[in-house]
SEDRENTI-647210 format. One record per residue (C-alpha): x, y, z. Coordinates in steps of 0.25 Angstrom, whole numbers, padded with zeros to 4 digits, always signed. Layout:
N
XYZ
...
END
This chain:
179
+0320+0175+0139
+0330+0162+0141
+0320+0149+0136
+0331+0140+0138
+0347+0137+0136
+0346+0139+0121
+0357+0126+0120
+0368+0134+0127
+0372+0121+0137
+0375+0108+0132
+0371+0097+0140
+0383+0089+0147
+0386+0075+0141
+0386+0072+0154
+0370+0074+0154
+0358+0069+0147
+0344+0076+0148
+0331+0070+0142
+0317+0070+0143
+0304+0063+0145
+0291+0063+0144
+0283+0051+0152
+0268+0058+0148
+0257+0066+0155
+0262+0078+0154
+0276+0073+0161
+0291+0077+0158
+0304+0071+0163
+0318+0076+0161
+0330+0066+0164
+0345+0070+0166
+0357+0064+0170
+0371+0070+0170
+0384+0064+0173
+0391+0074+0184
+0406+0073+0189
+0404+0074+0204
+0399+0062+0214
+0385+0063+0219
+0386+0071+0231
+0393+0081+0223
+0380+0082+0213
+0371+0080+0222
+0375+0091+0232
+0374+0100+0220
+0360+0098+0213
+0354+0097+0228
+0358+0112+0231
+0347+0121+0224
+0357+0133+0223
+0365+0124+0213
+0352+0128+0203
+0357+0141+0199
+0368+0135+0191
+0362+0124+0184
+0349+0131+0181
+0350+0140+0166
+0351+0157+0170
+0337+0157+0160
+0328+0150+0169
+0334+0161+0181
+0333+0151+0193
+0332+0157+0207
+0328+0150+0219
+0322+0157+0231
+0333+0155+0240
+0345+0154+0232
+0353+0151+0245
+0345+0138+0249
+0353+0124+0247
+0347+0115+0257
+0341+0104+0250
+0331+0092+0257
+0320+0084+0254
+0308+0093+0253
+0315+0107+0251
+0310+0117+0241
+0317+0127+0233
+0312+0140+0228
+0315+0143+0213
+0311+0153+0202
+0315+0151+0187
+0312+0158+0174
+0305+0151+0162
+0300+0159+0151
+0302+0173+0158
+0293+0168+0168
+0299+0167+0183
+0293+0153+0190
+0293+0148+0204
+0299+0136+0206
+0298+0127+0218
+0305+0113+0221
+0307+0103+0231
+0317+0093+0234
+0313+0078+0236
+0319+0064+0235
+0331+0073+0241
+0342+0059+0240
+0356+0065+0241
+0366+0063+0234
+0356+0056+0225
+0344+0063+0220
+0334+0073+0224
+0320+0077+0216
+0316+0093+0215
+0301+0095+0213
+0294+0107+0209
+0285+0113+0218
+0282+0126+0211
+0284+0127+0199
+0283+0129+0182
+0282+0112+0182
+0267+0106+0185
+0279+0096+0191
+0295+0095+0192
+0305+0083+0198
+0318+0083+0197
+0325+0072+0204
+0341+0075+0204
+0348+0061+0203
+0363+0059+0205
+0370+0047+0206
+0384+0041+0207
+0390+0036+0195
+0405+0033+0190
+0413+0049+0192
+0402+0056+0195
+0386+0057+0194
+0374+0054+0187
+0363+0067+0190
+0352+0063+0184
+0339+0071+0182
+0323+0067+0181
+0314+0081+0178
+0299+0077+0178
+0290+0087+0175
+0276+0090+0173
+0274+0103+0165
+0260+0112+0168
+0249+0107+0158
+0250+0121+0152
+0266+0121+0150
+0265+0107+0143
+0267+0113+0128
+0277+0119+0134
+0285+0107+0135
+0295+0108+0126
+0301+0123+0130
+0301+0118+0144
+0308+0104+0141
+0319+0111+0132
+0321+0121+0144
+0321+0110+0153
+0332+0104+0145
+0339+0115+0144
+0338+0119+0159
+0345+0104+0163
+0356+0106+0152
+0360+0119+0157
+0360+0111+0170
+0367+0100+0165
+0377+0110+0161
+0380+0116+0172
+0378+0104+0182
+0389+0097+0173
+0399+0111+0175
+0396+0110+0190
+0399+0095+0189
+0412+0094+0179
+0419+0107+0191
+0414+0098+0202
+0422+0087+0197
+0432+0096+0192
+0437+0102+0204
+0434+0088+0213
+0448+0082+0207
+0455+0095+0210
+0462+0096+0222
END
């Protein structure tokens, strides 16, 4: 049974990842990553829910309900399972604040947190992107100790992401210039 990457991805030099905790039993994680591609391009793919699969690590064996589903508006909900700890959970989110090009939130509806938000920002800057990430989370009272393996895996989880969002982005820009 996979309990995280093991160190096999390297996050990008293009990426920072870090995190906080304000009190009260409260978490935050903070990204931001430098991508090649304007905007729009970023945008359009972190906003379709299928583009999960390859940014999510094979151990946490994402699948979502209706894998064919990509319409994406304020207020719709997406159906996902993931596997932590051998243990298969439900995982239900909703998209709020939905700004495109420029941020969306995903919240948990149902889920392993007592309480997830992710807002997705993007922003223009000089040759490409800024994509920055704020994770807070509440963890349930009796996954507190916990805390640790689950922010290692948590960090884990968004460097393999990282990784592979940066793939996606260095081919985007690759084949942009190609005529």
């Amino acid at each position: 049974m996979a309990l995280g990457l093991g160190g096999r991805y390297t996050l990008p030099g293009t990426c920072k990842i870090r995190f906080e905790n304000p009190g009260k039993g409260a978490y935050r994680l903070l990204t931001s990553h430098f991508l090649p591609v304007p905007p729009e391009k970023a945008f359009t793919f972190f906003e379709d829910p299928r583009n999960l699969f390859g940014i999510t690590p094979p151990w946490l064996d994402f699948r979502m309900k209706d894998p064919t589903r990509a319409d994406v508006f304020e207020n719709a909900e997406f159906d996902y399972t993931i596997r932590w700890l051998g243990f298969r959970m439900r995982w239900r989110s909703r998209i709020i604040d939905y700004v495109p090009p420029e941020k969306f939130t995903d919240i948990q509806v149902i889920g392993p947190y007592r309480s997830w938000k992710h807002l997705h920002r993007l922003s223009a800057v000089a040759q490409g992107t800024l994509m920055e990430d704020e994770v807070r989370y509440c963890l349930p009272f009796y996954a507190v100790f916990f805390h640790p393996l689950i922010r290692r895996q948590l960090n884990d989880i968004f460097t393999y992401r990282a990784f592979k969002i940066e793939e996606w982005a260095v081919g985007q820009a690759g084949t942009a210039h190609r005529p």
